[in-house]
N, C-alpha and C positions, 0 to 999 in steps of 0.2 A: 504493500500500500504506500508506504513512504516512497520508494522507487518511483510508483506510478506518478504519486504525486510532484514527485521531484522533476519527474520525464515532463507531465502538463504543466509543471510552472516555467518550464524552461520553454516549451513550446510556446507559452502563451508570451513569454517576455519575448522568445525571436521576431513575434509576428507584429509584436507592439513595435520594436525595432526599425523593422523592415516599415511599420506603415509611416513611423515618422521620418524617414529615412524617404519615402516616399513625398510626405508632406513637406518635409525642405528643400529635396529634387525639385519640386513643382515649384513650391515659391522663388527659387533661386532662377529656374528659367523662366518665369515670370517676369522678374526684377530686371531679369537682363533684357531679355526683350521691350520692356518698358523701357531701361535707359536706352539701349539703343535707338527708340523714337525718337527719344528728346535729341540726343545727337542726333540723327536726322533732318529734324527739324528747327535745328538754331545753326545759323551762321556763326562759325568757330572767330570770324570776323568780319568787321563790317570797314568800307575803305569809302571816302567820298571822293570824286574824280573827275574834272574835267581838263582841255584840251583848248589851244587858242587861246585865249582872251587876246593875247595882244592888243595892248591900249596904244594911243597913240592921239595926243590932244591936236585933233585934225579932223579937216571935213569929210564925211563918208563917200565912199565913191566903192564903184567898180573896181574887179582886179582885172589884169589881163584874161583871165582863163573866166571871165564871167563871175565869179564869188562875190556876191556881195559882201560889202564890210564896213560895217558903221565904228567906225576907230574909236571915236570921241567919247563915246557912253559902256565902253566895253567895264569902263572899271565901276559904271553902276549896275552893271548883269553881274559883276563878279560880287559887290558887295550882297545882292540878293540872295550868290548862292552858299555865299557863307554864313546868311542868316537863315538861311534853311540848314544848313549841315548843323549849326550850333543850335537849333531848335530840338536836333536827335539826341536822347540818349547813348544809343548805340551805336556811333560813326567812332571808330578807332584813329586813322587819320583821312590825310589829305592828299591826294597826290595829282601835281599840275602835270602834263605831258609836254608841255615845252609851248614854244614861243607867248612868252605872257607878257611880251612887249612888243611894239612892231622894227621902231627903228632907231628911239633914242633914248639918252643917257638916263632923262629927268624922269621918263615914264615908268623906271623901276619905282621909285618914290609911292604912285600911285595905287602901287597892287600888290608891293609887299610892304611898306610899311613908310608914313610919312617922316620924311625928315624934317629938322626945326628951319623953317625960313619957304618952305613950301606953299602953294598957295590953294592944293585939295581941299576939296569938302572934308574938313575933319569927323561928320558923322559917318562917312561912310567907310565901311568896316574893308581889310586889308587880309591878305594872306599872314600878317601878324596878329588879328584879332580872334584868330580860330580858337575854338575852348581843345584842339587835338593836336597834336604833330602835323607841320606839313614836310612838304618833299615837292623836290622841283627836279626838273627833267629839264636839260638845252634843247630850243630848235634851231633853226634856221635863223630866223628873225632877232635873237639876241644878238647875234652877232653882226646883221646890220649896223647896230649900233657903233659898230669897229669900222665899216666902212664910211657911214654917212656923219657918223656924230660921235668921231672920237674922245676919248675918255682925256683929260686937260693931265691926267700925270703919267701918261701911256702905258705900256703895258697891258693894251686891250683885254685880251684877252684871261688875264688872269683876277683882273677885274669883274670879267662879267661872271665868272665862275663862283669869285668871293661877294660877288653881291647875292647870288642864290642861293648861300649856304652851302658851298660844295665841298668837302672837306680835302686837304690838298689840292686844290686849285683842277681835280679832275673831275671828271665830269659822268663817271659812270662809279656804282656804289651798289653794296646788298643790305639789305633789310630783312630780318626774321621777326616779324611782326608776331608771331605767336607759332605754339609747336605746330610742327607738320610742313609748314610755306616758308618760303623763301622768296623772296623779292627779289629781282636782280635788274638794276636799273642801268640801262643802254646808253653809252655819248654816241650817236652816230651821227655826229656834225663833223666827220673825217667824208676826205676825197672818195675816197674808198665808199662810200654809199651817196653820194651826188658827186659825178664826177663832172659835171657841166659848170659849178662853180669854179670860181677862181681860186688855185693855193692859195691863196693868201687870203681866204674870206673865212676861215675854221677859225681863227684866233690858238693857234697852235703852235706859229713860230719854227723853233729848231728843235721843236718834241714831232715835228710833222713825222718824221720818219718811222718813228719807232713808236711812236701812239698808237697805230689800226693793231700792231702786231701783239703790243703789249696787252691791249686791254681784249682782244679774242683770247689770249693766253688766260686773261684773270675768268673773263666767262667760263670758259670751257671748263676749270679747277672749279669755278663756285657752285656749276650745274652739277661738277663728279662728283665731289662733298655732299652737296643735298644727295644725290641718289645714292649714296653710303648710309648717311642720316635717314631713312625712309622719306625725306620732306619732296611735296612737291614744289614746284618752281614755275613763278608767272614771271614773262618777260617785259621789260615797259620799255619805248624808246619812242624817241617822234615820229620818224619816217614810217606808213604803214609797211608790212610786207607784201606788197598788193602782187607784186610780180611773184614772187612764190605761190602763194596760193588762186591764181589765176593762171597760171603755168605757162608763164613768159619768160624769155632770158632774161636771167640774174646777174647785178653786178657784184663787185667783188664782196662788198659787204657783205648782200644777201645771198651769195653762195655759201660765205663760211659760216654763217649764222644757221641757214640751213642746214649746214653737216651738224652741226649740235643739236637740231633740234629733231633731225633723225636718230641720232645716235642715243639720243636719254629722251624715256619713254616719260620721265617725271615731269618733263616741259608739258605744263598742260596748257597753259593759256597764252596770248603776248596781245598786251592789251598799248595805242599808238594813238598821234593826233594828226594835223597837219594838214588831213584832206576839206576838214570843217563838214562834209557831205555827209561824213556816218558808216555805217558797217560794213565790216568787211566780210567772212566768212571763217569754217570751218575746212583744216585739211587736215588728212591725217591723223585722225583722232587731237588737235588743236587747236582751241577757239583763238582764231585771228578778229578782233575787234576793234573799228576806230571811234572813236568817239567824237560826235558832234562838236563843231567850234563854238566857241561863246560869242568869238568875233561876228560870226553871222546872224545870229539872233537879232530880228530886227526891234530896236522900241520902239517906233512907232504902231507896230502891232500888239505891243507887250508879249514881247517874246524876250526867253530865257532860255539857257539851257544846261543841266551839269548834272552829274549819276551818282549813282548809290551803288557799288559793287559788294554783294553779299557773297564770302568765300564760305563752301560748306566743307567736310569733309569731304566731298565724292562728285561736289560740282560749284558750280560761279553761278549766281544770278545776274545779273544785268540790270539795273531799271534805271530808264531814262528817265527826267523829268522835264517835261515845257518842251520847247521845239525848237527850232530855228528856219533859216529861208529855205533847209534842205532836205529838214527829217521832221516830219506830225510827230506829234506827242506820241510817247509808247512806241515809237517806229523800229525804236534797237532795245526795246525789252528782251531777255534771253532768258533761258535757263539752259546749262552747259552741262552734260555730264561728262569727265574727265573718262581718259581712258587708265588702261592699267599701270602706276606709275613705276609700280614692283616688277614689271615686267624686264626679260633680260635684255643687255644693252645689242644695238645693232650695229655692233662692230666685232668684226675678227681679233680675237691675239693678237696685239703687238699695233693695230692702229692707234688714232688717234686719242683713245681713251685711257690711256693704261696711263698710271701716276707718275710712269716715270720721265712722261712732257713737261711735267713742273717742278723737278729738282734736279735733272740732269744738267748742269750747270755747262758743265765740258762738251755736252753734246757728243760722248759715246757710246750713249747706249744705254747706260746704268747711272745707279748712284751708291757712290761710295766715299772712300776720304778723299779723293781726288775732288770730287764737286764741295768738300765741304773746306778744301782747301780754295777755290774761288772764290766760295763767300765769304771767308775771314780775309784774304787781299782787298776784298771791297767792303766788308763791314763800313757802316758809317756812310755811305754814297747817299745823299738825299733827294737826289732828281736825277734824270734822266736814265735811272739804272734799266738794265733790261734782263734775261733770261740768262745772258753768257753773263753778267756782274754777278747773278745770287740772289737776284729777285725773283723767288716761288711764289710772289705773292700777289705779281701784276702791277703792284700799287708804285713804280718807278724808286725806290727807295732799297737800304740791302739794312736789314737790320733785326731782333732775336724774331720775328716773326718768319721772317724768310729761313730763317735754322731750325724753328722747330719743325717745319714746313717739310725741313732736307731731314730733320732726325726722325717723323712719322710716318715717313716715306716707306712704302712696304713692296717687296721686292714683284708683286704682281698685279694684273691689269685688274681694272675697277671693277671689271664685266666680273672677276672670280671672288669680289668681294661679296660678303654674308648678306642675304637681302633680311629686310627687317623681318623680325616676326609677324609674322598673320595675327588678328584677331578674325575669330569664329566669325562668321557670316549670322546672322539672325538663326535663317533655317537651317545652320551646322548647329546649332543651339540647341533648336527642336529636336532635330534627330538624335543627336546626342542625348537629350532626356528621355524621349520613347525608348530608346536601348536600354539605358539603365533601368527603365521603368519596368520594362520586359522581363531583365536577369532580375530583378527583384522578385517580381511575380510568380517567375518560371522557382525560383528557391524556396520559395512561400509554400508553393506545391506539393514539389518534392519532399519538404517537411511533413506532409499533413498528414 
């Protein structure tokens, strides 16, 4: 009798067991499925963004190519949309895509922040007034300002850099605004991507040479990083890629830019200004997207125009607001879903991607003490450094960032690096708890 008794209290306590065991299986994929909506459905970040403004205290007129452009009132569309982004909780920052001036000196003054003896509307609100971060992008058009309205203490060009906030007087920068993304923002104000310009209208000087080379060099290290880091990667630059994704010949720029963005599957988006017209397309699994001008917004219609970029885990919203002479309201709303960012790279052994494009100093092949004896000859170099001085870093300088650069240097290509861990999909979730759910049940039985 005790036996028996001993046998039923033991069965009865397995089955108590198994049912809570059961009852925490289910609440557990419950929870996770819950949080997984909510991730789902909240933007991981929120970016406010527009393209053009270019102010310019001058009568509106026509452009060559037909574009309307009311110059004179551009910096009151920009004050509107800064009271709009500062009306949002949720806007993280700001990001201008270039030409926020048309042609001269004084017109910075008006749109990023007044100077003492100016004679602006001091109500109206500046790329200084934002309650967020901003971030500026060069076009075309700042650097007018070098041809037509040179700067009184010369040195154009490093002026227009330092009036934007550019940090080293260079003009392309990354951003990791939150886990996952990476920002990597583009100078394509080089020959190399309008080669119809004149040399001498880049404001680049006697960095011309080795500028296009150096700063593909920093790209291509900041996309291989991210895609080591599982982060995805949005591209931002002025010029759209319209000849890429239209599949025209490419010039040199957007040839090698293209190779990157074949090569790393984590480039999901590349968001551009300059045409003022509006969007561009999808290639590739790619969202190529331009953003309406502010400059053509007409006021005499009360028109405005400037976006809300909501970034999710697995895709970019889009939403335009107000119009201009070229895009209706809503016209470049999106919703984008990313392609596989985990996915393996598409390049062979030994191309362009393998780590050892950014620390082979010597340019033999490897790295070893031989490359780390070039960057201690050039330690200390502050400009103009390039790949053969021990700059791993792009940024023209040799200094502890370019050595740990050479010292984390790992003897094989990025393609054979560890992709990030997976998390479970929803319905690996589910099935995952039917299974166990089963083997509980299937035991239960067998007991009985």
């Amino acid at each position: 009798m005790i036996a028996r008794t001993a046998a039923l209290s033991s069965r009865l306590w397995t089955r108590a067991l198994y049912r809570t065991s059961a009852v925490l299986l289910l609440t557990t994929v419950v929870a996770s499925l819950s949080h997984t909506r909510v991730l789902a459905d909240s933007p991981v970040l929120v970016v406010g963004a527009a393209a053009d403004v270019q102010y310019e205290d001058r009568e509106p007129g026509p452009h060559p190519d037909d574009i309307r452009r009311w110059y004179d009132t551009a910096h009151v569309r920009l004050d509107g949309a800064i009271r709009a982004w500062n009306a949002r909780t949720d806007i993280d920052l700001v990001m201008h895509l270039g030409d926020i001036i048309n042609a001269k000196w004084e017109s910075f003054d008006a749109v990023l922040d007044y100077a003492d003896g100016t004679d602006y509307d001091p109500d109206l609100l500046t790329f200084r007034d934002l309650n967020v971060p901003s971030y500026q992008l060069l076009g075309n058009h700042e650097f007018y300002a070098i041809q037509d309205d040179p700067h009184p203490d010369g040195e154009d060009d490093l002026h227009v850099r330092e009036r934007l906030g550019l940090a080293n007087n260079l003009g392309y920068y990354e951003l990791r605004p939150v886990d996952g993304y990476r920002f990597v923002i583009l100078d394509d104000q080089v020959p190399e991507a309008n080669p119809e310009r004149p040399e001498d209208s880049f404001g680049l000087g006697d960095r011309r040479e080795r500028y296009f080379d150096q700063q593909m060099q920093w790209a291509r290290r900041m996309v291989a990083d991210a895609y080591r880091e599982g982060e995805k990667v949005i591209l931002y630059q002025h010029y759209p890629m319209s000849s890429y994704y239209n599949d025209r010949e490419l010039n040199t720029w957007e040839a090698e830019l293209a190779s990157i963005i074949e090569t790393y599957p984590n480039i999901v988006a590349h968001f551009s200004g300059h045409f003022h017209s509006g969007p561009g397309k999808p290639k590739n699994g790619v969202l190529f997207d331009t953003l309406g001008g502010t400059l053509s917004a007409n006021p005499e219609l009360d028109q405005n125009i400037w976006y809300v970029l909501e970034f999710y885990d697995d895709r970019v919203v889009v939403d335009q607001f107000g119009e201009n002479f070229y895009l209706d309201p809503d016209e470049d709303d999106k919703e984008f879903f990313y392609r596989d960012h985990t996915a393996p790279l598409a390049c062979d052994p030994g191309d362009n991607c393998q780590e050892v494009t950014f620390t082979d100093f010597n340019g033999d092949g490897d790295f070893d003490g031989d490359d780390l004896a070039v960057w201690r000859s050039r330690y200390g170099q502050l400009s103009q450094a390039t790949l053969a001085d021990g700059d791993a870093q792009g940024d023209q300088d040799v200094d502890g960032g370019d050595f740990l650069g050479w010292q984390r240097a790992e003897h094989v290509s990025v393609a054979a690096a560890v992709s990030p861990i997976a998390v479970p999909e929803p319905s690996s979730i589910v099935l995952l708890g039917m299974l166990l759910l089963t083997s509980v049940a299937s035991a239960a039985r067998m007991r009985k």
